[in-house]
N, C-alpha and C positions, 0 to 999 in steps of 0.2 A: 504494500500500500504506500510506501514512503517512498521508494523509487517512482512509481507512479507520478503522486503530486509534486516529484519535483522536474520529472519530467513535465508536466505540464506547468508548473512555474516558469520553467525555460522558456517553454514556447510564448507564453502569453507577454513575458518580456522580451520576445525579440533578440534574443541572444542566439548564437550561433556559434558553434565548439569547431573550430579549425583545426587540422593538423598539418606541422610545418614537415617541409619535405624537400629532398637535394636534387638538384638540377643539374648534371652535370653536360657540358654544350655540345649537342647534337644536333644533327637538322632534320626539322622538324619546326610544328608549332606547337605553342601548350597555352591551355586555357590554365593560367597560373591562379593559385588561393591567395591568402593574403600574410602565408608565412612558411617560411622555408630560405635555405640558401641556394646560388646560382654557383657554378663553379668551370672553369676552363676544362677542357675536354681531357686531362688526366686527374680529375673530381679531385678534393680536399686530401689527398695524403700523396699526393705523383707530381709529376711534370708532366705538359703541354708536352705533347708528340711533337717531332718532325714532319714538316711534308702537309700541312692540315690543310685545308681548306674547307668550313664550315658555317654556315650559316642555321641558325634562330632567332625563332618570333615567339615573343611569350602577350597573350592577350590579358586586358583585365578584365574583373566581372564587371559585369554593368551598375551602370552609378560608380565605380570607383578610379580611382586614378593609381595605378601600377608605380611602385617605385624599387628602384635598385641601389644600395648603399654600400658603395665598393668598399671593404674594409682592408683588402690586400690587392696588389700590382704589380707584379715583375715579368715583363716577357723577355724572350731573347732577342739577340740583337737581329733586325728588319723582320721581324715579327709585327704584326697590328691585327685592335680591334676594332674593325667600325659600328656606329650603333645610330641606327634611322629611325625616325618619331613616324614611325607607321608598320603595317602589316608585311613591307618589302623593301628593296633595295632601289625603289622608285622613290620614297619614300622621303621629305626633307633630311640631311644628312646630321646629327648631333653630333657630334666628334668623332674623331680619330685619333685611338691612344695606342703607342707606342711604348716601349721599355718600362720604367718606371713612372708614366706619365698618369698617375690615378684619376680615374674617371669620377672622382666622386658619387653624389647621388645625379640620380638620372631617371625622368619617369616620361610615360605618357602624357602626352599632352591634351588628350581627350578623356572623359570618362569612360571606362569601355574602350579604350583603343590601345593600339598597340605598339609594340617596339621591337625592332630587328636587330640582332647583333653579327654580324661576319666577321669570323678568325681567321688567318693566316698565319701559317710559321714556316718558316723556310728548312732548309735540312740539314740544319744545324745549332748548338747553343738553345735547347731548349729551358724555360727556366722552370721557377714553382704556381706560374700565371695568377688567376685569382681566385679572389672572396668576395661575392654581394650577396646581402640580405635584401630578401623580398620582403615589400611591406604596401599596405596600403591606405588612402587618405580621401576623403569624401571632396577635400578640395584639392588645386592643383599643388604640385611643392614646385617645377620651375626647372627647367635646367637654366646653367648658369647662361646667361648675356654672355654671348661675342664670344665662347668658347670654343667653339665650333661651329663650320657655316650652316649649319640648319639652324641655332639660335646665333646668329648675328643678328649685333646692331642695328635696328634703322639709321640713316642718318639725311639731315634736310642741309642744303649746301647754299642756301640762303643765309647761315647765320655762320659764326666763328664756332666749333668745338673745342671743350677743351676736357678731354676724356684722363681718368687716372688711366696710366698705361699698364702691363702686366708685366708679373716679375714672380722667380721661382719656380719658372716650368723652361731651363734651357735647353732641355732636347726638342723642346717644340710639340706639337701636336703633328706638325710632318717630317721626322724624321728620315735618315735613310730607310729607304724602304715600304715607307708609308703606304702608298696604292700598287707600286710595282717593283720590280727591282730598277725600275731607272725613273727617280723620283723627279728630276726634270721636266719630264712630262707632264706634269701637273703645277708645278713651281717659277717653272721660267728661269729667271736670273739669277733665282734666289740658291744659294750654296745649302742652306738650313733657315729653319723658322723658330729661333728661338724667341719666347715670350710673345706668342703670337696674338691677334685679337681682331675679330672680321667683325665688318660691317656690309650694308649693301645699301643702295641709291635707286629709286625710279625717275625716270623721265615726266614728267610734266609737259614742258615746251621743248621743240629739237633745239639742236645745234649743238655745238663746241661748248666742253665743260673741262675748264682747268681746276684743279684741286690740290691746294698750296698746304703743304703737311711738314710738321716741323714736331721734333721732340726734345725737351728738355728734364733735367732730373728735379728731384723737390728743392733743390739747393738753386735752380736755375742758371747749372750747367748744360748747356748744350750736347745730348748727346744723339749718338746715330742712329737713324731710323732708317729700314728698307720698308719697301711693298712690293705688291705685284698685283695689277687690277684685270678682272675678267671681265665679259660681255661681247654684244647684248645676248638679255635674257630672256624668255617668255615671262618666268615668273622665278625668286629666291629657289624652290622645291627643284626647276629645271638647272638653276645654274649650278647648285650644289649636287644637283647627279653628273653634270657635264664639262666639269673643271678640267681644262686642257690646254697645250701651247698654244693648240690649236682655235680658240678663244682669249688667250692672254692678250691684252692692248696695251698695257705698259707694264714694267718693271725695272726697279731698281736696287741695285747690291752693293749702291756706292755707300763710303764712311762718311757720308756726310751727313750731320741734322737737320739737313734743309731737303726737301725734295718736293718736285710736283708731277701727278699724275694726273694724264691727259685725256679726253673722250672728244673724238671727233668726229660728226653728224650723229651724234646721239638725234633719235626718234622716241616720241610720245608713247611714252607705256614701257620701253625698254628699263630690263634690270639690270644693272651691275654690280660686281661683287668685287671688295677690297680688302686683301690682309694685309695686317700693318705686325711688324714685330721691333721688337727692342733687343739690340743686339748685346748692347753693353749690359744689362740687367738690372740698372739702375732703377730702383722705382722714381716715377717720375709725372709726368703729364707729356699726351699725344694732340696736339693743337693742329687743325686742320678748317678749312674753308675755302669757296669758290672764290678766285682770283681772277677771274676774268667779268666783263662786261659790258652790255652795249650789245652790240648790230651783231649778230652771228652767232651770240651769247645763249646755251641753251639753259635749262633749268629744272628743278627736281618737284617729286611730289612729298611734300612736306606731312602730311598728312599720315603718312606711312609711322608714324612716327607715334602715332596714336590708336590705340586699340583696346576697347573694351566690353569682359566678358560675363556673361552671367552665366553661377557655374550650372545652374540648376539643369538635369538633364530631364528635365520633366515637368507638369504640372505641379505650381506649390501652393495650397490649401492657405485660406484666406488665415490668419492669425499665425501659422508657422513661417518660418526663418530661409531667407535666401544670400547669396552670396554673391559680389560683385569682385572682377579684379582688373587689372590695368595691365596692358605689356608693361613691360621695364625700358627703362629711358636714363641710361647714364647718367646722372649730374641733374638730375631734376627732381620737383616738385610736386607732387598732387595733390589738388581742394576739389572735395565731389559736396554738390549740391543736389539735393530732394528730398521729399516727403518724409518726414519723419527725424531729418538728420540736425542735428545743431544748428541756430540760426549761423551764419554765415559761411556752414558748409563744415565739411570732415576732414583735416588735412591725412593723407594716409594713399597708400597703392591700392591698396586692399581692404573694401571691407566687407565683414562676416557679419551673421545675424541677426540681418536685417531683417524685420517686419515687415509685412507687406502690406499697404495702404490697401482701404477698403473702396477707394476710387481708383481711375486712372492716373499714373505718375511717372515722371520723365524724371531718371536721374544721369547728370553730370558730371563730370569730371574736366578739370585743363589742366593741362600737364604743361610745366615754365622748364625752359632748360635751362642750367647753371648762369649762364652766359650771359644770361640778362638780357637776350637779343627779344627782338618783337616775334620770335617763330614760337608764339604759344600756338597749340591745336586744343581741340575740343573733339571730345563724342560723347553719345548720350546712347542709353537704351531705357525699353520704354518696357512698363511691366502693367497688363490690361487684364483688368478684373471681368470675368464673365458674367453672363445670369446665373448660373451656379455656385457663384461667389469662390470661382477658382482663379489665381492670378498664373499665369503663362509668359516665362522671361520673353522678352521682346530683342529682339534680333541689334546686334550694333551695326552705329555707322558714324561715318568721320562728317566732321563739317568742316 
């Protein structure tokens, strides 16, 4: 009788008994729980074979947002993991780790959706590879900004940037080895990418776009910066499957802290993609802006810059709680205004636990960047109370 009722205790509270389970990388997909560890294809007690080549996709359950929490990283040397924010290798691209280069946490970007990983080891130097913990969160956790070209940067080339740069990863996220054995093919000029950090640009107006990029340390020493800029694109997801010399438009490998990268008859809509790395390792500041202007002058969509989501994957019942969040935006600011929030607005990226007004309601956000420039943007989503007295997140969009 007492297993009984607490069996039905369980259920009536909505709990759910998980069990955590090892993964070791195989190809394959897995409808993943929401506990267990991930492990490189010689599992928790071996080394990473030679010769691999392997691809996985681990899905999350629905409503939930997948995360992986690498606790260990050592491959051998021109070994790489790649990991794509979708069900495939089509998929926008999250990083590329090589040797010691820890991927940190890493999740879905969707609730319910998925993530790719592809291994590679060449046939030799195998090491003890890795350790992630699967876990999962009703809202998103984020991979990191500019870490890799599937989370790059936006950036609007109307105003001056002045981004902190990155330091403490000098093998780079492309080292030797990184997509093939002749990493030139993807790199251009560039020897190595140490402390790397990507961003991308759309076209707004055509023409001719100079972009005057200059790095200095926190001391306001001048030190070296390289790039190498790809395009055009269809869209961020195409350029980052299709990274090639054969797309490369400029690159540079010179020591100098001055440099400009060039786009010429850039067209309306076109994507492009920029890594910027720091060679000396200095922490420091990445300053960059459009240098040119006038007659020929083309220009970006600023806009891009701005994105915001409501997490709710469903209908939410008129007195329960929804959640609002904002892309990430280097060096900026956000005050969101609506229904319900503190008179002159919430300052925060994110916010949780909202209430959901018993009318219709439009909430806002503007995002200021550091710089003090006039490229503030705006978006708003709109949350609409039915006859049912059910609210349904309302779809975003940029002004």
């Amino acid at each position: 009788m007492k297993k009984i009722t607490l069996i039905f205790i369980l259920l009536l509270s909505g709990i759910t008994i998980g069990f955590s389970q090892n993964y070791n990388m195989a190809n394959g997909t897995i409808n993943a729980g929401c506990a267990g560890n991930f492990y490189d294809p010689g599992g928790p007690n071996g080394n990473h074979g030679n010769n691999q080549n392997i691809t996985e996709t681990f899905c999350a359950q629905a409503g939930q947002y997948l995360t992986f929490t690498f606790t260990q990283f050592t491959l051998g040397n021109n070994d790489y993991l790649y990991v794509y924010d979708g069900s495939s290798t089509s998929a926008p691209l999250i990083g590329n780790f090589t040797e010691t280069t820890n991927p940190g946490v890493l999740c879905t970007s969707t609730p319910g959706g998925c993530i790719t990983f592809v291994f590679h080891s060449n046939g030799s130097s195998n090491k003890a590879g890795w350790k992630a913990t699967l876990g999962c969160s009703a809202t998103p956790v984020g991979n990191a900004a500019g870490t890799g070209c599937g989370s790059a940067n936006p950036f609007c080339t109307g105003t001056t940037y002045n981004f902190p740069n990155i330091t403490g990863n000098p093998t780079g996220l492309g080292g030797s080895g990184l997509f093939n054995s002749n990493p030139s093919s993807i790199y251009g000029c560039l020897e190595d990418t140490p402390n790397p950090v990507w961003y991308y640009l759309q076209i707004a107006n055509p023409g001719n776009i100079d972009i005057g990029i200059s790095q200095v340390s926190n001391g306001g020493t001048p030190i070296d910066v390289d790039f190498i800029l790809w395009g055009p694109f269809s869209s961020l997801s195409a350029g980052c499957g299709g990274l090639s010399t054969s797309n490369d438009i400029d690159c540079s490998y010179d020591p100098s802290p001055t440099e400009e990268a060039n786009i010429t008859g850039a067209q309306t809509g076109e994507f492009y993609i920029l890594l910027l790395t720091n060679y000396d390792g200095a922490a420091g500041h990445i300053i960059f802006s459009q240098t040119n202007s006038g007659p020929g002058a083309g220009s970006t969509n600023c806009n891009i810059i701005c994105n915001v989501t409501p997490t709710n994957s469903g209908p939410v019942c008129t007195g329960s709680t929804f959640n609002l969040s904002a892309s990430t935006v280097s060096g900026a600011t956000y005050t969101w205004t609506g229904p319900g929030l503190p008179s002159g607005g919430q300052v925060g990226q994110n916010l949780t636990g909202l209430t959901p007004p018993t009318t219709p309601g439009t909430y806002t956000y503007t995002v200021a960047v550091a710089s003090g420039s006039n490229t503030n943007c705006t978006a708003t989503t709109t949350l609409t109370v039915n006859a049912a007295a059910q609210v349904n997140p309302g779809t975003a969009s940029n002004i």
